[in-house]
C-alpha positions in Angstrom: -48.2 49.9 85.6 -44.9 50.6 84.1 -43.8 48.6 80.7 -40.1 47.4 81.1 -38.0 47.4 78.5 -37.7 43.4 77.6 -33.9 42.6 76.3 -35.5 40.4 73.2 -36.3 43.5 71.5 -33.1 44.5 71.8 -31.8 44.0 67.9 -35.6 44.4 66.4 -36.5 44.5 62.3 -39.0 46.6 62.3 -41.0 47.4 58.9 -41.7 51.0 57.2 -42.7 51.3 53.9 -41.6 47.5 52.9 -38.3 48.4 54.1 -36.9 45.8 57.3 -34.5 47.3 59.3 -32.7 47.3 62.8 -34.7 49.2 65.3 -31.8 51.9 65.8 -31.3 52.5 62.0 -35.5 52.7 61.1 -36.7 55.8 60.1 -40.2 57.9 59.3 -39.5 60.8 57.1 -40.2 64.2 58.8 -42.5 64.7 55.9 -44.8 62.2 56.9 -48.0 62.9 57.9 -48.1 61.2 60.7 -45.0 63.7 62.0 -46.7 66.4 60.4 -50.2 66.0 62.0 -50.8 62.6 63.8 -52.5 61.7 60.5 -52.5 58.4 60.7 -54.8 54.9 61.7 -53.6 52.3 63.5 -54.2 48.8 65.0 -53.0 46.5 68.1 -52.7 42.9 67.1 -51.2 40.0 69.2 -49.7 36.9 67.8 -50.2 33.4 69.7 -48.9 30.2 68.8 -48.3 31.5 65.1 -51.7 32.8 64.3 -53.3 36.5 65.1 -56.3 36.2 66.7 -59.4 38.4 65.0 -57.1 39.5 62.1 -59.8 40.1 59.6 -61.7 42.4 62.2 -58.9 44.3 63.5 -57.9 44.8 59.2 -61.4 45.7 58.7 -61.5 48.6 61.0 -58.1 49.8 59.7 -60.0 50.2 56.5 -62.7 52.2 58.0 -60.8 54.2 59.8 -58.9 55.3 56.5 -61.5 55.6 54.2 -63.6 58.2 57.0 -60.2 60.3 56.3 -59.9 60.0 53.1 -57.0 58.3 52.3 -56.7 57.9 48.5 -54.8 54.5 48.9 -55.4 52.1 51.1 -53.1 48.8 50.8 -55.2 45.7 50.5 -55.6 43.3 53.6 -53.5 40.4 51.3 -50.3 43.2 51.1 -50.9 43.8 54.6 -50.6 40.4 56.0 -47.4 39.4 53.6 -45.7 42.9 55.7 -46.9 41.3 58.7 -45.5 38.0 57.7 -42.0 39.3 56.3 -41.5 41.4 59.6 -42.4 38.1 62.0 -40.1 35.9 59.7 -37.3 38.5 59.8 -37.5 38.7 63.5 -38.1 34.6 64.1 -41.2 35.3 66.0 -44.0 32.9 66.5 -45.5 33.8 70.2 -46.1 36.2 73.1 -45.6 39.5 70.3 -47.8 42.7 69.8 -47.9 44.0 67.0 -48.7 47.7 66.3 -49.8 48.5 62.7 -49.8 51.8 61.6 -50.8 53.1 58.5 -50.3 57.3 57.6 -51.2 59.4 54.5 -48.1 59.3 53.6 -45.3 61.5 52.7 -45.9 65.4 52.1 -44.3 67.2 49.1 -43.5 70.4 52.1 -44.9 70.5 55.1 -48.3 71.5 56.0 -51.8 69.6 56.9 -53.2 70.1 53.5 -53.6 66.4 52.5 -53.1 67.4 48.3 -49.3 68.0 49.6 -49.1 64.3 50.0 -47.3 62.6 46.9 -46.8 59.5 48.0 -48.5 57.2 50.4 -49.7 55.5 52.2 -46.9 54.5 54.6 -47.1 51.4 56.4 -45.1 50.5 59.3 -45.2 47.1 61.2 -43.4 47.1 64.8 -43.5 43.4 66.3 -42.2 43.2 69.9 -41.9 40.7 72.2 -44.6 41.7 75.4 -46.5 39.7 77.5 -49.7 40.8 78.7 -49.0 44.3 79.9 -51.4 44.1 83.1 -51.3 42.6 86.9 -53.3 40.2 86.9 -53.8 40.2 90.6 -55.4 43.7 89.7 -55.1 47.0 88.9 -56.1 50.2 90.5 -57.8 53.3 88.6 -58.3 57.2 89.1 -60.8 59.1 87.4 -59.3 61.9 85.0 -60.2 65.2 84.5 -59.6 64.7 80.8 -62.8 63.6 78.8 -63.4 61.9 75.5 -64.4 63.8 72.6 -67.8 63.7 71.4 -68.6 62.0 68.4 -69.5 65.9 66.4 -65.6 66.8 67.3 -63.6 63.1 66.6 -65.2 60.3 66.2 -63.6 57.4 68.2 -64.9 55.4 65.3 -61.8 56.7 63.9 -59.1 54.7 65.1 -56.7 57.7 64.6 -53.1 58.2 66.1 -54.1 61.4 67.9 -54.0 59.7 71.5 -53.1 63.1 73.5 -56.3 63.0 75.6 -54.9 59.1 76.4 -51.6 60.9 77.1 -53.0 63.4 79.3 -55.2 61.1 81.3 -52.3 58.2 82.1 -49.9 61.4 82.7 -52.7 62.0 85.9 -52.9 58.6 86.5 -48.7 58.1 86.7 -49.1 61.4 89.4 -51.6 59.8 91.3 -49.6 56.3 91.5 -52.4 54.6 89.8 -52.3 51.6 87.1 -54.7 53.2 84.1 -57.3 56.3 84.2 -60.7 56.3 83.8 -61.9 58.6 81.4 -65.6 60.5 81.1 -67.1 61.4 78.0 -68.6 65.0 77.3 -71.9 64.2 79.4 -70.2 63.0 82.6 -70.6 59.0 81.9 -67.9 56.6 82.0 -66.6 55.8 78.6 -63.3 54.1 78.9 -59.7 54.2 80.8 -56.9 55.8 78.8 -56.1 52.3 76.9 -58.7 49.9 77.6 -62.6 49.0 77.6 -64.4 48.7 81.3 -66.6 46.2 82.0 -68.6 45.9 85.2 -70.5 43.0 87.1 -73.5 43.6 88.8 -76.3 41.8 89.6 -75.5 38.9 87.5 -75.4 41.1 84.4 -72.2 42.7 82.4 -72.4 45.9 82.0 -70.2 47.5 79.7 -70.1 51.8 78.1 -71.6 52.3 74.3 -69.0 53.2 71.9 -70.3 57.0 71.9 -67.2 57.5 72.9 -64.7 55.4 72.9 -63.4 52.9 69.5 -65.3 50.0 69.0 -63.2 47.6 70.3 -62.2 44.4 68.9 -61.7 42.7 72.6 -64.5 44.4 73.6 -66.6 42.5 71.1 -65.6 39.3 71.6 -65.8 39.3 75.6 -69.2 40.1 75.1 -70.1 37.3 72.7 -68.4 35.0 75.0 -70.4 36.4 77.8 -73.3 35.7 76.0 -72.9 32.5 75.1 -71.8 31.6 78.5 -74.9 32.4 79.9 -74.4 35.7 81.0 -76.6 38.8 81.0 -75.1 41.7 79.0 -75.9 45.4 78.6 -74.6 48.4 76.9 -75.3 51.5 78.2 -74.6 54.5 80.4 -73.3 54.7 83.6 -71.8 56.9 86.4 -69.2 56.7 88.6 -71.3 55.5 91.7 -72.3 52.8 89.7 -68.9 51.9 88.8 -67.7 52.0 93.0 -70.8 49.4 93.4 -69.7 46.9 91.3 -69.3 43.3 92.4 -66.6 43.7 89.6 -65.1 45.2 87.2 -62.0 44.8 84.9 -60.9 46.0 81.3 -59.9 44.6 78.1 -57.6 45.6 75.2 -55.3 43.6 72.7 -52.0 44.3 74.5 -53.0 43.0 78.2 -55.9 41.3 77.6 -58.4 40.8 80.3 -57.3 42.8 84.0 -59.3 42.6 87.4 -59.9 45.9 88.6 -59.4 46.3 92.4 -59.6 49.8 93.1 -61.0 53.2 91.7 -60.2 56.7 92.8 -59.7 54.7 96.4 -63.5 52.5 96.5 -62.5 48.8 96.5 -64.3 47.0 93.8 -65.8 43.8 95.5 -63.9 42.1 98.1 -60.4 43.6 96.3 -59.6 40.3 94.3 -60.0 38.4 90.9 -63.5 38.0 90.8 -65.3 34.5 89.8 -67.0 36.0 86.5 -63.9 37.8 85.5 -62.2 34.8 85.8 -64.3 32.6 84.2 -64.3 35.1 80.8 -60.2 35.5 80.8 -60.0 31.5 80.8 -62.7 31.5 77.8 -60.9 34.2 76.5 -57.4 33.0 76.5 -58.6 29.4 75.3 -59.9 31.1 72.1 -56.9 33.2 71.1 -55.1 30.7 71.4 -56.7 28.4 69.1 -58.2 30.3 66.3 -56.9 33.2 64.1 -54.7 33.5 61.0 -51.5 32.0 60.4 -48.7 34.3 59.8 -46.0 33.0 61.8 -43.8 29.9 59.8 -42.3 29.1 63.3 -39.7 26.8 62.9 -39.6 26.3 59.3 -39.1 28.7 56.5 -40.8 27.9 53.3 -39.5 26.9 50.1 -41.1 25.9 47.2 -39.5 22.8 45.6 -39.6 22.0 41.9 -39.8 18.6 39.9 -36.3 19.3 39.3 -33.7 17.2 41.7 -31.7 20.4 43.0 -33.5 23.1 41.7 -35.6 25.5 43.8 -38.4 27.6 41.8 -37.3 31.4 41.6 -40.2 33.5 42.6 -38.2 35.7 44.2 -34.2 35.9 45.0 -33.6 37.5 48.2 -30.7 40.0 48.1 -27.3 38.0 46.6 -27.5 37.1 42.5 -28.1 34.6 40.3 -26.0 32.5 38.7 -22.3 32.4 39.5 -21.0 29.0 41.8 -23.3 26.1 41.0 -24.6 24.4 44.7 -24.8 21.2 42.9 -22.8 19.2 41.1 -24.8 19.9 38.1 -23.7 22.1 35.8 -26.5 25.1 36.6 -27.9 24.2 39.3 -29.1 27.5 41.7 -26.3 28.8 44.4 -27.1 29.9 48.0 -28.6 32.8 46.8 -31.2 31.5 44.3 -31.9 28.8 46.7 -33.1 31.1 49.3 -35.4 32.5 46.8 -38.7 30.4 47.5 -38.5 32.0 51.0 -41.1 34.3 52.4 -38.7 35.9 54.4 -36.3 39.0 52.8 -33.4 39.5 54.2 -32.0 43.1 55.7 -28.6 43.4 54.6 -28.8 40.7 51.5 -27.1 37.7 51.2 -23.1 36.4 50.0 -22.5 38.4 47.0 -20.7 35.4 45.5 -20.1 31.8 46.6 -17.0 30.9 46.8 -17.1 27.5 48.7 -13.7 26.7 50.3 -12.4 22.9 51.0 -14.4 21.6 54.5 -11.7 22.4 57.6 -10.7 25.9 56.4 -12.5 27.3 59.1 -15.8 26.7 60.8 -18.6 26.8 58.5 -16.4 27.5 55.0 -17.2 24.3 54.0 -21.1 24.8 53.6 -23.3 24.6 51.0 -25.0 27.0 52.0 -22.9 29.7 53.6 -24.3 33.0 54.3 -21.7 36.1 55.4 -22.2 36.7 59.0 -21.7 40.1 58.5 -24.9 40.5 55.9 -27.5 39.4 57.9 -29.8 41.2 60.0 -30.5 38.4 62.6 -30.6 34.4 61.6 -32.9 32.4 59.6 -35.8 31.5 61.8 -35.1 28.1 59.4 -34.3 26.2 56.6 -36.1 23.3 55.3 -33.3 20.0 55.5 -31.3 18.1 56.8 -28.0 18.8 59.1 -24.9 17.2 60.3 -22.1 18.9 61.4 -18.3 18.6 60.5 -16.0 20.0 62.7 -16.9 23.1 64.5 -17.8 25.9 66.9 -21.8 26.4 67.1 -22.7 28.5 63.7 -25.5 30.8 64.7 -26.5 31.5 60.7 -28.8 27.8 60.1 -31.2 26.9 61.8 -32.9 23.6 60.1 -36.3 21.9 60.7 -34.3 18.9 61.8 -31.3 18.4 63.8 -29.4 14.4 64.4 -30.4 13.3 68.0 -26.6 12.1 68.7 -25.7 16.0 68.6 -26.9 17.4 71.7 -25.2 20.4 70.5 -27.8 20.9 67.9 -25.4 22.6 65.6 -26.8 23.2 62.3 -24.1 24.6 59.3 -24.7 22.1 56.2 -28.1 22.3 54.4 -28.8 19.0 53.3 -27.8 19.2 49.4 -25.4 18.1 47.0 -21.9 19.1 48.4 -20.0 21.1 46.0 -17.5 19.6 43.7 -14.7 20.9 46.1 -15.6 18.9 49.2 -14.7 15.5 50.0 -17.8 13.1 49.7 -16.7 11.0 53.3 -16.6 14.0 55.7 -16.9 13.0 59.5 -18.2 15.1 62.3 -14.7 15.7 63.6 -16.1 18.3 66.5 -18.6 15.6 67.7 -17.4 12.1 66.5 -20.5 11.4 63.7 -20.1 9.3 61.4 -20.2 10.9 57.9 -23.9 11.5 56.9 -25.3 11.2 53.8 -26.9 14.2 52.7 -30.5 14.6 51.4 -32.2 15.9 48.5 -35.1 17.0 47.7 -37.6 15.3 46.2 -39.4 15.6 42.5 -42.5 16.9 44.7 -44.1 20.6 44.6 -45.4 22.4 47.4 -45.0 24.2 50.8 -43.5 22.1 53.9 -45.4 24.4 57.0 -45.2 23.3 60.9 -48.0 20.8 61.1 -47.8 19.4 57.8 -47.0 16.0 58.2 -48.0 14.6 54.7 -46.1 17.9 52.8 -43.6 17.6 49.9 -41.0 15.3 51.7 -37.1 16.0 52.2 -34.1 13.9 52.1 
């Protein structure tokens, strides 16, 4: 099993310290203790349909894994989740992404493992990539490693720590031996894990599944055997040796990045009959229908969020996003916000910063000069993921900067360049769509309503 590179990731934001940035131009100081010494916790979470399944739980252990090595700061989970949400927003990402979170001590004042070096900390970095399920599911085949899990009295697997180098060493045998994953034995000879994933096995009815002596108490793990259970299904935790494993009717492993995977094969004993078996089958179906379903909302999807005041043209300024204040009114209002402050109700924070000044230029200059809402092409890191309004276009080449919650069903172009506001004092009032024939549009305000306008939220503040 080989990951492939996947060309979406290409121009990736990725997150360290509360600082978004293209993938090429991120950077971890070599002071950090997670370059100094692996000193670090981390988590695998997967985002489906907008929400991340088992958030609090996969947060939860992040905690406890700091706090047994005694971070002095640990972020709370409410800090955590807005980084999560900025990086998804910043990236337009809403499905089929993994998401590894990883939190270290922080930066050393010189380097050295002495953790009262560290003056500042911790650091948090979110890396959200597109990745489907990583695994075959026709199967996967296994060796047995020679590398074992530590024991509990030398590092805790409770301790979701970044020191994977027995997982390294283990999938290094595995890639020699041409096999998918390894399994891995812990310090008494019983099957703890594979190099990246939990094992379950099906025999006699009854799942069977390794204690967490040694190996992380997983978060997939859990809930497959909750599902099990209230499926009808035997379960058991215990020890068990390799002959037991051969013997299974079957077996197959779980993990946040690939899921639920048949196994077919270890160290050359076909598992069962060498296919997908029935109760595997039956617990990825259960499985997929609940992560699908339930988890917390952090992706906006197609909507960005604004906050919208009792004002007619004013936009509440929590927070301006790169650009300034002031300067060109949007409106024809004398003070009402620009691009800039108008873009402040949005979760999302721009790399790169916004216009420095508007300076809106008569409509036909060139494409897109004419917006209310014209962002330099130049400035941002990737386009908005969307903008709560109205569109019609004038005249022009597809504009990749807006993309708006709604677009006019007679332009099956679904260009998208003039947020629906007051047009500024310079452009006509009668523009036509002269690129697509439309009729001039009238453009919409917002309303003297309050609130958030999310996907699915039908009875929200209204627009236009």
């Amino acid at each position: 099993m080989l990951q492939k590179f996947d060309e979406r990731n290409r121009d990736l934001i990725v997150n360290v310290g509360g600082k978004l940035t293209h993938r090429d131009q991120a950077g971890v100081s070599p002071f950090d203790s997670a370059v100094q010494g692996g000193d670090a916790v981390w988590e695998g979470l997967r985002l489906t349909g907008g929400r991340i399944f088992a958030l609090d739980e996969h947060l939860a252990r992040l905690r406890r894994s700091a706090h047994a090595l005694a971070f002095d700061t640990i972020p709370a989970d409410a800090a955590i989740i807005a980084e999560i949400r900025r990086t998804l927003a910043a990236n337009g990402m809403r499905d089929g992404v993994h998401i590894r979170l990883t939190l270290t001590r922080g930066v050393k004042v010189t380097s050295g493992m002495d953790p009262r070096l560290n003056t500042s900390g911790p650091t948090l970095i979110v890396l959200a990539e597109f990745k489907d399920p990583v695994y075959d599911l026709a199967g996967i085949k296994l060796i047995t490693s020679s590398v074992r899990r530590t024991a509990p009295d030398s590092l805790d697997p409770k301790i979701h720590h970044n020191n994977l180098l027995t997982s390294i060493l283990a999938k290094i045998e595995a890639n020699v031996a041409g096999a998918d994953d390894a399994v891995m034995l812990d310090h008494r000879g019983f099957v703890a894990e594979t190099n990246a994933t939990h094992l379950f096995m099906v025999s006699a009815r009854t799942l069977l599944t390794p204690t967490t002596a040694s190996c992380p108490e997983g978060i997939t793990r859990a809930t497959v055997l909750e599902l099990a259970a209230s499926a009808g299904f035997a379960v058991a935790e215990g020890d068990y040796t390799l002959p037991q494993l051969y013997n299974a009717a079957e077996v197959f492993v779980t993990g946040t990045m690939g899921g639920l995977a048949p196994v077919v094969a270890v160290d050359g004993r076909i598992i069962g009959d060498g296919t997908l078996g029935p109760v595997t089958k039956h617990l990825t179906e259960l499985y997929s229908a609940l992560t699908s379903t339930t988890g917390t909302e952090v992706a906006l999807g197609d909507r960005a969020v604004f906050q919208l005041e009792d004002l007619v043209g004013q936009v509440h300024q929590g927070r301006v996003v790169g650009g300034d204040q002031g300067g060109d009114a949007l409106g024809a209002d004398h003070g009402a916000q620009q691009a800039h402050d108008l873009l402040a109700g949005l979760l999302v924070e721009l790399a790169g910063g916004l216009v420095g000044q508007q300076q809106l230029r008569p409509a036909g200059e060139r494409a897109g000069d004419g917006d209310a809402l014209l962002l330099a092409a130049g400035q941002l890191a990737r386009p908005l993921p969307g903008v709560v309004g109205e569109a019609h276009d004038r005249q022009h080449e597809r504009h990749p900067l807006l993309a708006v919650a709604r677009r006019d069903p007679r332009d099956p172009q679904g260009h998208a360049d003039v947020l629906g506001r007051r047009q500024h004092g310079q452009q006509a009032e009668g523009l036509k769509d002269i690129g697509h024939g439309l009729p001039a549009q009238a453009h919409p305000h917002p309303l003297a309503h309050r609130g958030h306008l999310v996907p699915g939220d039908v009875h929200g503040p209204a627009v236009g």
